[in-house]
FIMI-742076 format. One line per 4 residues: number of its first residue (from 1); their letters; for each residue x, y, z of C-alpha. Coordinates in nm, 2 decimals, decimal comma, always signed. Example, Ala and Ser with C-alpha at 12.3 -4.5 7.8 and 13.67 -1.06 7.14 Angstrom:
<recs>
1> as> +1,23:-0,45:+0,78  +1,37:-0,11:+0,71
</recs>
This chain:
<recs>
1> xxxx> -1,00:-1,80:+0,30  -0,65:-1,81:+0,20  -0,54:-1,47:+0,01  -0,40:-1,43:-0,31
5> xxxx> -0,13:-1,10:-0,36  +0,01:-0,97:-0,70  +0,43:-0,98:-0,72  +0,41:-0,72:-1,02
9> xxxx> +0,76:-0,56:-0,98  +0,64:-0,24:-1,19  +0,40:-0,14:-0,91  +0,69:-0,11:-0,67
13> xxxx> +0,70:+0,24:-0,83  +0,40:+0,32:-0,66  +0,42:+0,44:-0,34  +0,70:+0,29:-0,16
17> xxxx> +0,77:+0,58:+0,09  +0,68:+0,93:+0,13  +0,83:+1,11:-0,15  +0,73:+1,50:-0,37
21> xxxx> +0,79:+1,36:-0,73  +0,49:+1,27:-0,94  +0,61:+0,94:-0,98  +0,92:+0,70:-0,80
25> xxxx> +1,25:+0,73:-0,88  +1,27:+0,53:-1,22  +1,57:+0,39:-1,14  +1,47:+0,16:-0,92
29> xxxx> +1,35:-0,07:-1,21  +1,71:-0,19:-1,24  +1,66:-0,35:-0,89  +1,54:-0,67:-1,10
33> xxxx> +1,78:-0,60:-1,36  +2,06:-0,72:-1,27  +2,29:-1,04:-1,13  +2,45:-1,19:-0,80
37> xxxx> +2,73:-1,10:-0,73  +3,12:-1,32:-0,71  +3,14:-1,24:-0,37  +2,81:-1,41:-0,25
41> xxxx> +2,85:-1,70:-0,48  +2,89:-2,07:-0,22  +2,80:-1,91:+0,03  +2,44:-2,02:+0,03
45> xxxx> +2,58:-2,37:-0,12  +2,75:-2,47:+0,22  +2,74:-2,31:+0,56  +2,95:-1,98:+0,63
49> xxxx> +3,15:-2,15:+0,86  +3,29:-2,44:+0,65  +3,44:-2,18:+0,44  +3,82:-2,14:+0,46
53> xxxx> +3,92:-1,76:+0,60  +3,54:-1,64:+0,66  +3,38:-1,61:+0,96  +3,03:-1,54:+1,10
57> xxxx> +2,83:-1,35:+1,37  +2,46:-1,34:+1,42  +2,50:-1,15:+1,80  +2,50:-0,78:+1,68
61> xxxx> +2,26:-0,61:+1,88  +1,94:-0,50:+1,77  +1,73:-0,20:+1,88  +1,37:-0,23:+1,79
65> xxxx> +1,06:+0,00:+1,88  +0,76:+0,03:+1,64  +0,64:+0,39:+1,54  +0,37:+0,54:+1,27
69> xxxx> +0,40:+0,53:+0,90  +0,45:+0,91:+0,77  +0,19:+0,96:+0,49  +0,20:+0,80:+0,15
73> xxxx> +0,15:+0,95:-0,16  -0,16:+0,80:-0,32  -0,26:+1,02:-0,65  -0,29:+0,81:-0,96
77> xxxx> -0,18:+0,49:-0,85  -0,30:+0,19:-1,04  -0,53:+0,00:-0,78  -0,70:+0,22:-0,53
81> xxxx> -0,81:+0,05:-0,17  -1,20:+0,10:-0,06  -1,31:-0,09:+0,28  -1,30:-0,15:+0,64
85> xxxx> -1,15:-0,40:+0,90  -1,08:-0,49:+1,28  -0,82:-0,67:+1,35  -0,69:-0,79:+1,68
89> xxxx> -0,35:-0,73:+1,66  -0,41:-0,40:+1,49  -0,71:-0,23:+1,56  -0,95:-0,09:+1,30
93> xxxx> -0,83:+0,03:+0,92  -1,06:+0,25:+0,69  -1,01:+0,32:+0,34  -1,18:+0,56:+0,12
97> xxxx> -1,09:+0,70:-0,24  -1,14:+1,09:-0,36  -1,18:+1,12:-0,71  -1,29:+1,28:-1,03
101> xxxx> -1,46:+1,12:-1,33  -1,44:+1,31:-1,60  -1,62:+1,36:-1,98  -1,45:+1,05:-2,19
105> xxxx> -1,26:+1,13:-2,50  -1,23:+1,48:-2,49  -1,59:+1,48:-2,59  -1,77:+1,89:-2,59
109> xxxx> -2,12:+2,00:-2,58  -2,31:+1,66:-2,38  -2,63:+1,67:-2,51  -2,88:+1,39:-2,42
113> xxxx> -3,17:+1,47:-2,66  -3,46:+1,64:-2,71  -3,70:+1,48:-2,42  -3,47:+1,27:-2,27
117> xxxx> -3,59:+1,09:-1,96  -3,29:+0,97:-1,66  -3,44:+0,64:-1,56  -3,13:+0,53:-1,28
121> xxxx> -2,79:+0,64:-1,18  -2,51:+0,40:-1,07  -2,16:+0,42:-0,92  -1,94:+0,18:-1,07
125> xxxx> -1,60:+0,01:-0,97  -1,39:-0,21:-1,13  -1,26:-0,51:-0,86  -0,88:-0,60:-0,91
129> xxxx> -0,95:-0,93:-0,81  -0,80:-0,93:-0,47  -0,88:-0,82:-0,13  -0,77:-0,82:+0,27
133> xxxx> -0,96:-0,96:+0,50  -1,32:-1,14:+0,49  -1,54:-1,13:+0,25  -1,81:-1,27:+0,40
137> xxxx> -1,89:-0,99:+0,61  -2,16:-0,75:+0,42  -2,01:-0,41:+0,41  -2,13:-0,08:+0,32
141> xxxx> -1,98:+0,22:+0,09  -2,15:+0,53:+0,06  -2,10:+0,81:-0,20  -2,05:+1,18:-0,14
145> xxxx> -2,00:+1,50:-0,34  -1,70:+1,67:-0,28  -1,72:+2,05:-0,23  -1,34:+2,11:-0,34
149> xxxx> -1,15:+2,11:-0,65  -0,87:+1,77:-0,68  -0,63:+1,88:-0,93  -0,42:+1,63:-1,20
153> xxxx> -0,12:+1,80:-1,18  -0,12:+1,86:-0,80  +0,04:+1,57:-0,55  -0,19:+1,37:-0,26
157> xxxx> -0,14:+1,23:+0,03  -0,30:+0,94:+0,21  -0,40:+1,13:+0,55  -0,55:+1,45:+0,40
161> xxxx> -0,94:+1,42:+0,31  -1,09:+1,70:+0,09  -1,46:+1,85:+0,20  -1,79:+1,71:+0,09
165> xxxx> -2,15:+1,77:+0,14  -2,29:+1,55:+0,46  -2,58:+1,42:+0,28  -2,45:+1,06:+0,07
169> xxxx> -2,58:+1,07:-0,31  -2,60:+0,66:-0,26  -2,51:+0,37:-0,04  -2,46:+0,01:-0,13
173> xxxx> -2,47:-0,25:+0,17  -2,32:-0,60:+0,03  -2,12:-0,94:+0,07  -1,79:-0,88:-0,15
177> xxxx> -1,76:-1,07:-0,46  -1,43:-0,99:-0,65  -1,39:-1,33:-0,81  -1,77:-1,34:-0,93
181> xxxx> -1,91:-1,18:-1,27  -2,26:-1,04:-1,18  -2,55:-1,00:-1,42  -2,66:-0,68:-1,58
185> xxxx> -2,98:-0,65:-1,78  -2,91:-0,99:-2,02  -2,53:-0,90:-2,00  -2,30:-1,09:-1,77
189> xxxx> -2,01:-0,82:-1,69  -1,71:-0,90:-1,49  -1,68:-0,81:-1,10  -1,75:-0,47:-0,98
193> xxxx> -1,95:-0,32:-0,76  -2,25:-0,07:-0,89  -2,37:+0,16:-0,60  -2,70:+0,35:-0,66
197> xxxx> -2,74:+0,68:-0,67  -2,98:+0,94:-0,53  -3,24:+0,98:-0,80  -3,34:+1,38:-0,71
201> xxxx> -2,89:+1,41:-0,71  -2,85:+1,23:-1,04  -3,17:+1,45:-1,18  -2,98:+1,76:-1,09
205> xxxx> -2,65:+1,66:-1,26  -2,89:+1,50:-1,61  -3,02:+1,83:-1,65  -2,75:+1,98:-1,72
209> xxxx> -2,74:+1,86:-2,09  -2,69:+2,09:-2,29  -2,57:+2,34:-2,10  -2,23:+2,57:-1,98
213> xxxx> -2,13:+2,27:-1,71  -2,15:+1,95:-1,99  -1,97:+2,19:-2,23  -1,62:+2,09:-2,14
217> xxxx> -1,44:+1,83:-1,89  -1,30:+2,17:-1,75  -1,62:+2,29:-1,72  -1,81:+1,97:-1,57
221> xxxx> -1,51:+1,90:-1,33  -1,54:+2,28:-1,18  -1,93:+2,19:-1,13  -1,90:+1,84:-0,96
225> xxxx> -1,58:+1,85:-0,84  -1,58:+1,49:-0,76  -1,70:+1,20:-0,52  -1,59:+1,04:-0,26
229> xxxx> -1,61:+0,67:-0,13  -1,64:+0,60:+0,22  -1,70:+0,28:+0,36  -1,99:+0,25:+0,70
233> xxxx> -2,11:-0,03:+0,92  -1,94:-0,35:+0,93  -1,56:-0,39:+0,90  -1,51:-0,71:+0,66
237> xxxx> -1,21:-0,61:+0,47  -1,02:-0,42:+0,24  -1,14:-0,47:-0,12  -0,88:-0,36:-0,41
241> xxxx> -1,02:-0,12:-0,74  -0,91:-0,09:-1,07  -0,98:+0,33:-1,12  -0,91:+0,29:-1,49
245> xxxx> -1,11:+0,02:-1,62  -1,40:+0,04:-1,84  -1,64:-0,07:-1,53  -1,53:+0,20:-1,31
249> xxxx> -1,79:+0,51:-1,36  -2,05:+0,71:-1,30  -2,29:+0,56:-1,54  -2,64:+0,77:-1,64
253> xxxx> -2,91:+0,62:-1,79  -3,20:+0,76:-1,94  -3,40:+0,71:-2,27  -3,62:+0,90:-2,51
257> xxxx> -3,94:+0,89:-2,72  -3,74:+0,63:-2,99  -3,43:+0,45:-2,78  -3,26:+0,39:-2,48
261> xxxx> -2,91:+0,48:-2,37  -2,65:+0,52:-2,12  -2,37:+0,77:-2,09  -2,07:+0,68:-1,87
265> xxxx> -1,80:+0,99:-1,70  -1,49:+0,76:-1,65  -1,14:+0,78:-1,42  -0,87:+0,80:-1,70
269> xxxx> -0,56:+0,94:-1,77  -0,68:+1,30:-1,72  -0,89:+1,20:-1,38  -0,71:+1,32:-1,02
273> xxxx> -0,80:+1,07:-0,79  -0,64:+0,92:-0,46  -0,68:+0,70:-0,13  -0,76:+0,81:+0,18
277> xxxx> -0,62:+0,58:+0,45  -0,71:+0,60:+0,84  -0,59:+0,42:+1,17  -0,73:+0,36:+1,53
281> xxxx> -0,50:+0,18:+1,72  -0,73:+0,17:+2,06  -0,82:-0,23:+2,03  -0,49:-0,28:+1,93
285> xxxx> -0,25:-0,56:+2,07  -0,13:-0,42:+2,41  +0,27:-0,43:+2,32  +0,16:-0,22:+2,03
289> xxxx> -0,04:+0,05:+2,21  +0,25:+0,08:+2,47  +0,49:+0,12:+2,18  +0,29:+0,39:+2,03
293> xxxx> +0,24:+0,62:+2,33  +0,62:+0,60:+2,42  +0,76:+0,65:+2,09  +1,13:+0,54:+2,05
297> xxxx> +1,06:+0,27:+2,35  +1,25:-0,06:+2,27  +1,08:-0,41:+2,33  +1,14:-0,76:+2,40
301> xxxx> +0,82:-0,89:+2,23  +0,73:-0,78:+1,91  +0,74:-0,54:+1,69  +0,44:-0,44:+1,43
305> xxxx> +0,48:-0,32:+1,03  +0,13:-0,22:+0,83  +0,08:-0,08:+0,51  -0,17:+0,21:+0,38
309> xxxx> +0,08:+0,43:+0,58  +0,04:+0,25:+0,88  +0,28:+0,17:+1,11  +0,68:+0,07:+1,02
313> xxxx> +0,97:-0,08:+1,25  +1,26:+0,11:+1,35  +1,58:-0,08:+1,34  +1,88:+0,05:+1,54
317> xxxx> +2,23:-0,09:+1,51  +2,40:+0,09:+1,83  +2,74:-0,12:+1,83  +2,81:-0,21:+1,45
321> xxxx> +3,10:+0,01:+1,43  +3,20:-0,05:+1,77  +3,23:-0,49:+1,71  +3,41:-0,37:+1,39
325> xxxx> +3,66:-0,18:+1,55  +3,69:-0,44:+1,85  +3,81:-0,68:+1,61  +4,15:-0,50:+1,54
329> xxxx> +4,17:-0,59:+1,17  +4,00:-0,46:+0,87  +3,73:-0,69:+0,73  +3,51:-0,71:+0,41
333> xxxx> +3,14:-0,79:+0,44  +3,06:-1,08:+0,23  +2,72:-1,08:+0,31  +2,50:-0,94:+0,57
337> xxxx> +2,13:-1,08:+0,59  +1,89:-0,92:+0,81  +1,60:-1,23:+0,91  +1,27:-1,12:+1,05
341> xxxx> +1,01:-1,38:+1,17  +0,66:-1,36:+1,16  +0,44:-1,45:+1,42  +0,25:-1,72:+1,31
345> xxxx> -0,04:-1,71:+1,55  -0,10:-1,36:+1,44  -0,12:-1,47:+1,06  -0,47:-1,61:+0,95
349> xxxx> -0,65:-1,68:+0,61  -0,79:-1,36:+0,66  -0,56:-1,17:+0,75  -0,22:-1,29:+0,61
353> xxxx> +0,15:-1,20:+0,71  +0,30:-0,89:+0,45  +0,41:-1,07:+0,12  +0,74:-0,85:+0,07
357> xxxx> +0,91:-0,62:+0,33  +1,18:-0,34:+0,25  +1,46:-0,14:+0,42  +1,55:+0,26:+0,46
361> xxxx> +1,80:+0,38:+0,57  +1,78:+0,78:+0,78  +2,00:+1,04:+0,79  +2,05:+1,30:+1,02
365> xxxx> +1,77:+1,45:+0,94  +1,51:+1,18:+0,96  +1,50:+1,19:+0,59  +1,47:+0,84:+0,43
369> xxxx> +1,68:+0,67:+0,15  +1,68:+0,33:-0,04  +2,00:+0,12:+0,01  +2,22:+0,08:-0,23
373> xxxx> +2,14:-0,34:-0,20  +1,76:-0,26:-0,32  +1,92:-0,21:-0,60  +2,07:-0,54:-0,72
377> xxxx> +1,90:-0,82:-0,82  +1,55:-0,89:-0,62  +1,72:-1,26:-0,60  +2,00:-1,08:-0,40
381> xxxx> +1,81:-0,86:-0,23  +1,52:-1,07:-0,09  +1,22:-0,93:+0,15  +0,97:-1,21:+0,04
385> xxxx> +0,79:-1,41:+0,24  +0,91:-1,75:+0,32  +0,54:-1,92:+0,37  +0,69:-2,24:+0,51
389> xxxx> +0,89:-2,06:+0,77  +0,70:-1,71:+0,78  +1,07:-1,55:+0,75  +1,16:-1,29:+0,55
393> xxxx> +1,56:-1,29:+0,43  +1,69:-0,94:+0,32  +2,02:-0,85:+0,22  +2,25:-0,54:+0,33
397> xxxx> +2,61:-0,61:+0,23  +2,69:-0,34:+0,10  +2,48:-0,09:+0,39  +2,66:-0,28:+0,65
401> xxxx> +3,01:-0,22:+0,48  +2,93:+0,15:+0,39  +2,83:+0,19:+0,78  +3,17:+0,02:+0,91
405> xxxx> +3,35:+0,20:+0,67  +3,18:+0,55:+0,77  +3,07:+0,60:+0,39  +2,75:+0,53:+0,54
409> xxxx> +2,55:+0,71:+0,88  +2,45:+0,46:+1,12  +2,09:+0,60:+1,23  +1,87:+0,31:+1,20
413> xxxx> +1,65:+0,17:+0,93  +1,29:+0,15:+0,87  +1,11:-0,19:+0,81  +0,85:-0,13:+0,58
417> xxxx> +0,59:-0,26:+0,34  +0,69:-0,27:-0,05  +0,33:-0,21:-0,19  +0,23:+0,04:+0,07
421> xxxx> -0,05:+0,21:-0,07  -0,21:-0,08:-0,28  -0,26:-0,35:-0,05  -0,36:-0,37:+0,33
425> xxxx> -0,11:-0,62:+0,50  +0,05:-0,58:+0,84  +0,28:-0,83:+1,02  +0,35:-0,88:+1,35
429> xxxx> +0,72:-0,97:+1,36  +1,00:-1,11:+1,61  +1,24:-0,85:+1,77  +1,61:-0,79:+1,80
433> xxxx> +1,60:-0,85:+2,18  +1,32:-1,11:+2,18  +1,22:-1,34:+2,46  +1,14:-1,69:+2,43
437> xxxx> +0,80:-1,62:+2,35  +0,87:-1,47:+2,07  +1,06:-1,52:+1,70  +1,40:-1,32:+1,70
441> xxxx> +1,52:-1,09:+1,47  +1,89:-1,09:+1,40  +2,16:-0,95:+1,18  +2,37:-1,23:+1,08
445> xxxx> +2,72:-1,10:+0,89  +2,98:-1,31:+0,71  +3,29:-1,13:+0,69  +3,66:-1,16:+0,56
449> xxx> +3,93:-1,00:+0,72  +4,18:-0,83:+0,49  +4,56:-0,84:+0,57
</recs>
C-alpha cells in the first residue's frame, strides 16, 4: 500500500537535529520565505556547459560512511510515533510515547457523585492519518504506569525511557485503521485507537473522587505521574498520533443512581509528553552492520539515512580546497548541487524512500550547524524526493564557496532526515565512491572564474 507523507513546512521546527532550546530556531521559517537568486537564474534552462565562461565538474571526491543518529529531542511535538517494524535493510524499529494526561480546563475538586459506579476505562489516541509500514499486520500496544515525574518545562530526549511499574494497566492487540472511523455506542467517531484498561487499576484511580489527588492537576499529576505506550508482538509498522486532539485520553466512565457519564484527563498544552525511539540493527543489511561496527569506514556500496534518531550519512569533501587551489585562478560558485540516489529495490509500498533529506555542516568540535543555503527558498534549496527518478537535488552554493574561501571549515556534512522525530522513513542511498551496482552520489559544481 502506497504511503501518503505530510509536506507541512511548520513542522520542520520540530525536531530537526539534536538541539537544548524548547523549541527550533525560529528563524528557520524564512527558509520558504524567500526567492532564487540572479546568479542561479538559466542555469537550469540550458545545460551548464552551453553557457559562455562557466564551466562544470561533477568528479569531486566523496567520502561516505554511515554512522548513528545522536538523540532527538521529542517533548511536545505535534504528532507522536507509537509502533513496531522489521525491515530488511534495517533491522527492527520500536516506538513508544511517555506522557501525562492531565485534569482539562484547569478544573479543581473532581467529584464524580454521591454513589457513582466506574463501569470501563479506555486509553484513547487520536490517529494523524498516516503511518510507515503495513497495516495489515495486527499489532499490540500495551499501557503502563510510570513511577517518575515528566515535567512541562523540562527537555526530552528520544533514547532516555522514564521507570514504570512491570504489570501493564491494558493491552490492545489490532489491525491498524487510521483512515477508518470506528463506532462507539450509536456514535461514529473518527479514527483512534481505544485500549482497555485494567478494571481493579482504573477502580483505584475512580476512587479517588473527591479527594487530595483529584483536587488539583498538580495534585493528580504528582499521584499518577503518567503512562507509557509500548508496543509487543508483531512488528507491522509505525502508526502516527495526534497527542492534542479531543480523542486522545484517558477516558472514565461510570454512572449513578439517575445518569450516566464519562470524564476524560486529556494531553494539552500543559501535558509533558514525548517519544521514545529504539534501534536493533542485528538483521540489518550486511553493508550496514559492517558500517556500524567500524565507525568512520568508507564504502563503495551504500550508504543508509533513518529517522526517529536513527542512523544519518556522513559526507566528507577531502580535496575541495585542494581542486580549488589546483586550478590557479579564483572562481565563484554558481551553483553546487549535491544528487543522492535511492535504491530503488530497497523502496516498497510499505516501506517508502525518505520524502525530504537535509544537510549539516560540523565543526571542530563535532557540533552541528544548518547551512546558510537551508535558508533560502525551499525551491532553491531542494532535498525532496524526485519519485520518478528516486533522486534527491540539494543545493550548497554558498557552503561550497564559504569552504573554498576558508569562511567555512571543511569537516564533512551529515545527511539527514527533515521530520526526524515525526515520521519513520529510512533510505538506502548511492555512495560517493559507488560501484556499478549501485546509484552514485556526486557533487556536481558550476563555477566562474574571476579575473
Amino acid at each position: 500500500m502506497n504511503r501518503t507523507f505530510f509536506s507541512s513546512t511548520s513542522k520542520i521546527l520540530s525536531g530537526l537535529f539534536h538541539v537544548r532550546t524548547k523549541f527550533f530556531l525560529a528563524s528557520l521559517i524564512i527558509v520558504f520565505a524567500s526567492c532564487n537568486k540572479e546568479s542561479d537564474v538559466g542555469i537550469d534552462i540550458q545545460p551548464e556547459e552551453d553557457l559562455i565562461g562557466l564551466y562544470v565538474t561533477d568528479t569531486t571526491t566523496l567520502l561516505t560512511c554511515t554512522v548513528l543518529e545522536d538523540s532527538l529531542r521529542t517533548d511536545e511535538t505535534p504528532k507522536v510515533i507509537v509502533g513496531k517494524y522489521n525491515d530488511a535493510y534495517f533491522g527492527q524499529s520500536t516506538c513508544g510515547l511517555f506522557s501525562q494526561f492531565s485534569i482539562p480546563g484547569n478544573l479543581q475538586d473532581i467529584y464524580f457523585g454521591d454513589g457513582a459506579i466506574l463501569d470501563s476505562a479506555v486509553l484513547m489516541l487520536s490517529y494523524d492519518f498516516d503511518f510507515y509500514g503495513d497495516t495489515l499486520v495486527a499489532q499490540t500496544f500495551d499501557v503502563y504506569q510510570m513511577t517518575e515525574m515528566i515535567y512541562k518545562d523540562s527537555v526530552y530526549y528520544s533514547n532516555h525511557p522514564k521507570s514504570f511499574y512491570p504489570g501493564a494497566i491494558g493491552s490492545l492487540t489490532f489491525l491498524p485503521r487510521p483512515r477508518t472511523s470506528i463506532a462507539v455506542g450509536t456514535d461514529s467517531l473518527p479514527a483512534h485507537v481505544r485500549i482497555p484498561l485494567d478494571m481493579n487499576w482504573a477502580q483505584i484511580v475512580f476512587a479517588q473522587s473527591g479527594g487530595t489527588n483529584l483536587s488539583s492537576n498538580t495534585n493528580w499529576l504528582t499521584y499518577m505521574n503518567g503512562l507509557y505506550v509500548s508496543p509487543s508482538g508483531n512488528a507491522g509498522g509505525l502508526l502516527y498520533f495526534d497527542p492534542l486532539d479531543t480523542l486522545t485520553g484517558l477516558r472514565l466512565y461510570y454512572h449513578t443512581a439517575t445518569d450516566t457519564a464519562d470524564f476524560t484527563f486529556v494531553v494539552n498544552s500543559a501535558t509533558a509528553y514525548y517519544s521514545y525511539f529504539q534501534h536493533d540493527y542485528t538483521g540489518a543489511d550486511g553493508d550496514l552492520t559492517n558500517q556500524l561496527q567500524n565507525p568512520g569506514t568508507t564504502t563503495s556500496n551504500y550508504n543508509y539515512v533513518q529517522s526517529n534518531s536513527g542512523l544519518k550519512t556522513k559526507i566528507n569533501f577531502p580535496f575541495l580546497e585542494m581542486w580549488a587551489a589546483s586550478l590557479g585562478y579564483p572562481i565563484a560558485i554558481n551553483k553546487a548541487q549535491l544528487l543522492v540516489t535511492g535504491d530503488a529495490a530497497s523502496a516498497t509500498d510499505d516501506f517508502p524512500l525518505n520524502t525530504r533529506m537535509f544537510l549539516t555542516s560540523i565543526d571542530s568540535v563535532g557540533k552541528e550547524h544548518l547551512l546558510l543555503d537551508m535558508f533560502e527558498s525551499s525551491s532553491y534549496y531542494g532535498g525532496s524526493l524526485n519519485t520518478t527518478t528516486n533522486e534527491y537535488k540539494i543545493n550548497i552554493s554558498r557552503y561550497i564557496q564559504g569552504v573554498i574561501n576558508g569562511d567555512e571549515e571543511n569537516n564533512g556534512l551529515y545527511l539527514k532526515e527533515i521530520f526526524g522525530t515525526e515520521n519513520g522513513r529510512r533510505s538506502k542511498i548511492g555512495t560517493g565512491g559507488a560501484t556499478s551496482l549501485a546509484p552514485r552520489m556526486y557533487l556536481r559544481i558550476v563555477y566562474t572564474r574571476i579575473n
